[in-house]
C-alpha positions in Angstrom: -23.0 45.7 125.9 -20.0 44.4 128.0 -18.7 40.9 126.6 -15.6 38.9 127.8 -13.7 36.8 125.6 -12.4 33.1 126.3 -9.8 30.7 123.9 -6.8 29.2 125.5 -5.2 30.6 121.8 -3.5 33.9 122.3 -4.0 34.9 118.6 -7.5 33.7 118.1 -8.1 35.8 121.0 -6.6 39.2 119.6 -8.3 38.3 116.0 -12.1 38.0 117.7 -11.3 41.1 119.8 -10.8 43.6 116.5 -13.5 41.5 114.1 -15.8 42.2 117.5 -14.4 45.9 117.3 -14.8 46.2 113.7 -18.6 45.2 113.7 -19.6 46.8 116.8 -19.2 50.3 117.9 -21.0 49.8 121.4 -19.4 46.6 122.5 -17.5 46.8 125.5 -14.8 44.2 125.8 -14.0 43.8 129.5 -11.6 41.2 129.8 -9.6 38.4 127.6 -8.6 35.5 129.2 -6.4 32.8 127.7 -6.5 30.4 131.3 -9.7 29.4 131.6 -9.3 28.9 135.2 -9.6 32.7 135.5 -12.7 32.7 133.9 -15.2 32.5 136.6 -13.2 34.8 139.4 -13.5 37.6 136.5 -17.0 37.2 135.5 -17.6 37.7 138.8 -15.4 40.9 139.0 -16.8 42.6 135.3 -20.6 41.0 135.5 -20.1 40.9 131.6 -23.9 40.7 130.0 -21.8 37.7 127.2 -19.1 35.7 127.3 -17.4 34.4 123.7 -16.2 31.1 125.0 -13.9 28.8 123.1 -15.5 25.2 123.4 -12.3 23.1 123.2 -9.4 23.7 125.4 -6.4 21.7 127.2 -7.8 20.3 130.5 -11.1 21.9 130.1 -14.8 21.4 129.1 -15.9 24.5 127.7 -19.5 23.4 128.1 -18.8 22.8 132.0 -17.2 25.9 132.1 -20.1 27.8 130.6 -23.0 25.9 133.0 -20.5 27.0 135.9 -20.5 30.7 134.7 -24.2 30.4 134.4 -24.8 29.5 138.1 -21.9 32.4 138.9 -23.3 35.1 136.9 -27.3 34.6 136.6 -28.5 35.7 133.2 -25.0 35.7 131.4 -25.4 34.8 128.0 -22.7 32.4 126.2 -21.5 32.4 122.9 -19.4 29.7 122.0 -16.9 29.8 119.7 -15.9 26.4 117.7 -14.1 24.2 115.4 -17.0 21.6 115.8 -18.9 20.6 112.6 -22.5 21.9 112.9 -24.4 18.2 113.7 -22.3 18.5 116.7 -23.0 22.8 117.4 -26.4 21.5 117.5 -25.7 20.1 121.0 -24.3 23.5 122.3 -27.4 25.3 121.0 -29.6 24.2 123.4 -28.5 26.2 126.5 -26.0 28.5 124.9 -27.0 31.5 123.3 -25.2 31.5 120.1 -22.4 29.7 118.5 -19.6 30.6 116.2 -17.7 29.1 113.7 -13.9 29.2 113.1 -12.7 31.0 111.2 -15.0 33.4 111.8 -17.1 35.0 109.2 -18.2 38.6 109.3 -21.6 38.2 108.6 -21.9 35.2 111.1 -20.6 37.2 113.6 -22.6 40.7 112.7 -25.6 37.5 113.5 -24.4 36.8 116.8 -24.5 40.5 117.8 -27.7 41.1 116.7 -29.3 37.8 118.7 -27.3 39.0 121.6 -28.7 43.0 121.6 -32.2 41.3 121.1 -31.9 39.2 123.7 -30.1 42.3 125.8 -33.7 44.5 125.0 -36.2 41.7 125.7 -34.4 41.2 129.5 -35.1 45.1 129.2 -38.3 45.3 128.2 -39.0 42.0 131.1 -37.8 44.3 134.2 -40.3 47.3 132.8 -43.1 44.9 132.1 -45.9 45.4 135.0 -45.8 42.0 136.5 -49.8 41.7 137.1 -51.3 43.3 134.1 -49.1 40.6 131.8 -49.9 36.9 130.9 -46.9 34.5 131.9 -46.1 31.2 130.6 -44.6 28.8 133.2 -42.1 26.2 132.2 -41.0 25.1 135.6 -42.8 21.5 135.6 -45.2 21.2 132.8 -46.4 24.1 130.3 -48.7 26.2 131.7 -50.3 29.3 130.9 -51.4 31.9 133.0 -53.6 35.2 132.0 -53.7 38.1 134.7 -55.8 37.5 137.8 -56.3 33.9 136.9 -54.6 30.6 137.7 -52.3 28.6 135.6 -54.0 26.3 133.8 -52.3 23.3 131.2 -53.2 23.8 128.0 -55.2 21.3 125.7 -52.9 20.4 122.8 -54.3 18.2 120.1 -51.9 16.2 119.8 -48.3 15.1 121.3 -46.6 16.7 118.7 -48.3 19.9 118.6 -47.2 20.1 122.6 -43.6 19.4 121.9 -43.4 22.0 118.8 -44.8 24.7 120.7 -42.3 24.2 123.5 -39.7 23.6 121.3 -40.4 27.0 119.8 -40.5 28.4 123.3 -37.4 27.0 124.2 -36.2 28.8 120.9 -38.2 32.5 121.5 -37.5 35.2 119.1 -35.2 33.0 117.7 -36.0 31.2 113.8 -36.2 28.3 113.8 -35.5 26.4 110.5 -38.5 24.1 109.1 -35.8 21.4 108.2 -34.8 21.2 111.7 -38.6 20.6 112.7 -39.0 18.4 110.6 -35.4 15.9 111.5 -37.0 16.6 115.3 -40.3 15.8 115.3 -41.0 13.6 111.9 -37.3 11.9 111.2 -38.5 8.8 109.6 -41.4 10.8 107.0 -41.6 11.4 103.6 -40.4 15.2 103.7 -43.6 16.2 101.7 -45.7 14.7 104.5 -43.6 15.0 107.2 -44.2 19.2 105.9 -47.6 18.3 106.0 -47.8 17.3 109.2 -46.0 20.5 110.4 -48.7 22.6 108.7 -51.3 20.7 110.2 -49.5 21.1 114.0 -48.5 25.2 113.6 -52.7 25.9 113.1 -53.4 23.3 116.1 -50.8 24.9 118.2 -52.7 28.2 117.0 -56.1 27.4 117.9 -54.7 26.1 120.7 -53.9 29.6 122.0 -56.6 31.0 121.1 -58.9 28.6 123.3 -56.8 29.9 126.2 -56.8 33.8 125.2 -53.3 34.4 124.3 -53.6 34.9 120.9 -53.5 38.6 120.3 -50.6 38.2 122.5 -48.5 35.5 121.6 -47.9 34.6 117.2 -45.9 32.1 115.4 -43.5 34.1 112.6 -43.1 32.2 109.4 -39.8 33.1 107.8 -39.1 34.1 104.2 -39.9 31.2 101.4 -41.4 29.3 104.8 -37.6 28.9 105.8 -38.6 28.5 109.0 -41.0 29.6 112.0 -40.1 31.9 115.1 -42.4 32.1 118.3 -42.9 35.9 119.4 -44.4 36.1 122.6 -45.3 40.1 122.6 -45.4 41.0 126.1 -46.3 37.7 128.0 -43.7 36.5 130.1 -41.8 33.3 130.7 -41.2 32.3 134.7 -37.4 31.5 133.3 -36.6 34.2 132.4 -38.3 36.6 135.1 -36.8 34.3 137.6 -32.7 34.4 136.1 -33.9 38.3 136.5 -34.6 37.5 140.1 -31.3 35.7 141.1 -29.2 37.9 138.9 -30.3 40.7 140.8 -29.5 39.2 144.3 -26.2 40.7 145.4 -24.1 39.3 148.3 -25.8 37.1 150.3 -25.5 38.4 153.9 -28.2 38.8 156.7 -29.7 41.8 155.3 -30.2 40.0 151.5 -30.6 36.0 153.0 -35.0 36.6 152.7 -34.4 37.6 149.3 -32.2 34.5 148.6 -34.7 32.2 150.1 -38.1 34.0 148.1 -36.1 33.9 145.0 -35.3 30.2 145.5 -38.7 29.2 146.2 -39.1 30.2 142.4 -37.6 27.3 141.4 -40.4 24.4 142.3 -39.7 22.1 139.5 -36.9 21.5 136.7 -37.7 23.5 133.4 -39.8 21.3 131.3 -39.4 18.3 133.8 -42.4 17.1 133.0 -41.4 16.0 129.5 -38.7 13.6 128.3 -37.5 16.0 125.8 -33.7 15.4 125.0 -33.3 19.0 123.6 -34.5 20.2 126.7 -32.0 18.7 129.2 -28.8 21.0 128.7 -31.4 24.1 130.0 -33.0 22.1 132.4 -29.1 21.0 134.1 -27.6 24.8 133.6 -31.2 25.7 135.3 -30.5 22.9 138.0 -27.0 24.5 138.4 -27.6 27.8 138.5 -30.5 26.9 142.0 -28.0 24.6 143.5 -25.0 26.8 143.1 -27.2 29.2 145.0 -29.1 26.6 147.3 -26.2 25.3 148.4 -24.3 28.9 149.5 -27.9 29.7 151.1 -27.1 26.5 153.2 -23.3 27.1 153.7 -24.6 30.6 155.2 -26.9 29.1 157.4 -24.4 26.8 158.8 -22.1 29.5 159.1 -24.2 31.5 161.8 -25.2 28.4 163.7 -28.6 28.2 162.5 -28.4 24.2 161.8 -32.3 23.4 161.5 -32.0 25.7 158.7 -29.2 24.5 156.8 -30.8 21.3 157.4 -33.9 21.8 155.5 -31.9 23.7 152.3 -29.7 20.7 151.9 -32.5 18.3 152.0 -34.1 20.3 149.7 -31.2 20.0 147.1 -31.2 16.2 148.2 -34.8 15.9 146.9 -34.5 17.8 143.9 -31.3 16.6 143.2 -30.6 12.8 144.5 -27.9 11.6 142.8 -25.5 14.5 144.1 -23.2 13.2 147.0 -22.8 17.5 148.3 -25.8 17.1 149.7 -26.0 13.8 152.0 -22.1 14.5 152.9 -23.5 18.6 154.4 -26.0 16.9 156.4 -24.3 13.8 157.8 -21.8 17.0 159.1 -24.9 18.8 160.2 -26.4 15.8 161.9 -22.4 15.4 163.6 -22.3 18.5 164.7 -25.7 18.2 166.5 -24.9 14.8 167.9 -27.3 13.1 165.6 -25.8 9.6 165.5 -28.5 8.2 163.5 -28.9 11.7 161.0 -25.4 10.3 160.1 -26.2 7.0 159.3 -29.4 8.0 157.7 -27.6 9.8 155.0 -24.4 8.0 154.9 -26.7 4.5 153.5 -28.9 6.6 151.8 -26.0 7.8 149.6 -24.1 4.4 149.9 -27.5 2.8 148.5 -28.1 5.5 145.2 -24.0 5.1 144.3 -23.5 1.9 144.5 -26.8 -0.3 144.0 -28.7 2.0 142.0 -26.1 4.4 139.8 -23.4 1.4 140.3 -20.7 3.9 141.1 -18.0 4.2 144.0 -18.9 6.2 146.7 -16.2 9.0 147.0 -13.2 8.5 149.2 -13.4 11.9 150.8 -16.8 10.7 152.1 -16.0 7.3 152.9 -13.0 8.1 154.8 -14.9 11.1 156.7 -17.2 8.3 157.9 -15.0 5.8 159.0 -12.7 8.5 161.3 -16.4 9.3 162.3 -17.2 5.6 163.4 -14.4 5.3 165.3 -13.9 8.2 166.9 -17.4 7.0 168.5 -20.2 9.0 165.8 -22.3 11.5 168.1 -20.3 11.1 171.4 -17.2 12.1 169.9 
C-alpha cells in the first residue's frame, strides 16, 4: 500500500511517518509534504492508493484540497487527520475514507489501516469480478438495482425511511455503522426505545425488500456485537461508483490514441450520485463525484479545442453547463468557442445566460476576468473582430 502524508507541521509529520511504520510492515510511504501546494503535482507523480491529510492548515482548506486530489488521482482514498472534535469529523466522513484524531492513538490508527487494506482488496476483488455474470447497484440518479441480463429496475421500499437507511448503509459499505448514529439520522426527535423500534422494524423491511428483487443471497445487513451497530455487505454485486472511479482511474494521458476512452468513461457519469434524493449526508460524495467528471470533462474539452475540433469542444462544455449551471468555466469556454468561430450571438447567448444565474438568481457578481473579456470583445466589434 503506497500512502503520502500531508500537515503543514514538520514534527507531526515525522511522528505519523514512524507510528505508520511502527504499525504497518507493508506500507509504503512515498512522499511527505509540509506545503500543501505541492500536494497535487506529487500525487500525480507517486499515484499513492491514500493520502493522510491534515484538515487545518494556513491558507488552505484541507477538505478542498482532498476533493481536488480526488478529481487528480481517481480512486485515491483520503484520510484526514484532525484536531476537530468528532460532531464536526462527522462532516469529513462523508466523502473521506477515514479520519484521525490528534494525538494519534495506536489503536485508532492500526483501525484506519485496516479500513484502508479492505477497501484496497474490494477495488481488487471489483477489477476481477466478471462484469455480466454480477448484479450491480446504480447510485447515479436514483437507487436502482440491476440482476444480470435484466434492466435496472427502482426498488419498492416500504417506507421513506427504509429507502434512506439502506442507502445510507450503502453509502457506508463494509463499513459499521453505529445504531446511535441511525438513530440521531433518521429518528432525532423519538423516544430512543422507539426510535430503536422503529429501526428494527426498517432493517427487516429493507430485507424483504431485497429479497422481492432477488439480491438477497447476495447482498446482507451485518449486525455488530451487542447490536452496536449494522454494516451492509454487498458480496459480490457491484456499485456503478465504484466500477466507474475504476474506469477513470485507469485512463492514462489523454491524447488521440486514449480521447474514445475519455469520452465512454465520461458517459458513465449520467446523473449526480444519489441526485435524486435531498439527502444532506450525501452531498460531500455527490460534489467530489461532480469534481472528479468535470475535472475530466473539462480537460476532454480543453483537448478538443486544442486540435481545432470546435463543434466538439462545444458540446463537452455544454454538457458541463447542464450538469453543472452555476459554474462560470463553462459559459466563459464557450462564449471563446463561439469567438473564435465568429458566433456573435453564441457570445451573447452565454454571456446573459451567465449574467442572468450570478446575478438574479445566485445574487452574486459576475467575475471581472469575464466581464472585462466581454467588454474588450464588444468593442473590438464581437464576431468581426
Amino acid at each position: 500500500m503506497k500512502v503520502m502524508l500531508v500537515d503543514d507541521e514538520p514534527l507531526a509529520l515525522i511522528g505519523l511517518q514512524r507510528a505508520l511504520e511502527r504499525e504497518a510492515r507493508d506500507i509504503e510511504i512515498a512522499a511527505s509534504f509540509t506545503n500543501p501546494k505541492e500536494v497535487i503535482a506529487g500525487a500525480l507523480l507517486h499515484r499513492p492508493d491514500a493520502v493522510f491529510l491534515d484538515i487545518h492548515m494556513p491558507e488552505v482548506d484541507g477538505l478542498r484540497l482532498g476533493w481536488q486530489l480526488q478529481a487528480a488521482v481517481p480512486g485515491i482514498e483520503i484520510i484526514f487527520v484532525t484536531s476537530y472534535d468528532h460532531y464536526a469529523v462527522r462532516a469529513f466522513q462523508l466523502y473521506a475514507l477515514d479520519y484521525i484524531m490528534k494525538p494519534i492513538q495506536s489503536q485508532r490508527l492500526r483501525q484506519t489501516i485496516q479500513r484502508v487494506q479492505e477497501k484496497l482488496q474490494m477495488k481488487k476483488m471489483l477489477r476481477a469480478a466478471p462484469d455480466a455474470n454480477v448484479p450491480v447497484i446504480r447510485c447515479f440518479g436514483p437507487i436502482r438495482f440491476q440482476l444480470p441480463g435484466s434492466e435496472p429496475v427502482v426498488p419498492k421500499w416500504r417506507t421513506s425511511k427504509a429507502q434512506e437507511l439502506f442507502a445510507y448503509l450503502l453509502h457506508h459499505r463494509s463499513q459499521m455503522v453505529y445504531r446511535s448514529l441511525l438513530l440521531e439520522l433518521l429518528w432525532p426527535d423519538v423516544d430512543e426505545a422507539k426510535a430503536a423500534s422503529h429501526l428494527y422494524t426498517t432493517i427487516y423491511h429493507i430485507r424483504q425488500t431485497l429479497k422481492t428483487c432477488g439480491l438477497a443471497e447476495t447482498i446482507s445487513i451485518r449486525i455488530g456485537d451487542l447490536e452496536t451497530g449494522y454494516r451492509l455487505d454487498l458480496g459480490n454485486t457491484r456499485v456503478d461508483v465504484d466500477v466507474w472511479e475504476e474506469e477513470m482511474r485507469g485512463l492514462g494521458v489523454l491524447d488521440k490514441g486514449t480521447v474514445s476512452r475519455y469520452e465512454s468513461a465520461l458517459e458513465g457519469y449520467s446523473e449526480d450520485y444519489m441526485g435524486n434524493y435531498a439527502y444532506l449526508w450525501a452531498e460531500h460524495e455527490r460534489e467530489r463525484l461532480r469534481l472528479l467528471w468535470r475535472h475530466h470533462m473539462k480537460m476532454l474539452g480543453e483537448f478538443y479545442e486544442r486540435n481545432d475540433h470546435a463543434d466538439k469542444a462545444i458540446e463537452v462544455f455544454r454538457t458541463i453547463q447542464k450538469m453543472c449551471p452555476d459554474e462560470e468555466d463553462s459559459y466563459f469556454a464557450l462564449m471563446k468557442l463561439y469567438h473564435s468561430l465568429h458566433h456573435q450571438a453564441g457570445v451573447e447567448e452565454q454571456y446573459w445566460l451567465l449574467k442572468e444565474r450570478m446575478e438574479r438568481e445566485l445574487e452574486l457578481p459576475l467575475s471581472e476576468e469575464i466581464s472585462d473579456w466581454y467588454r474588450q470583445w464588444k468593442v473590438a466589434g464581437g464576431a468581426h473582430a
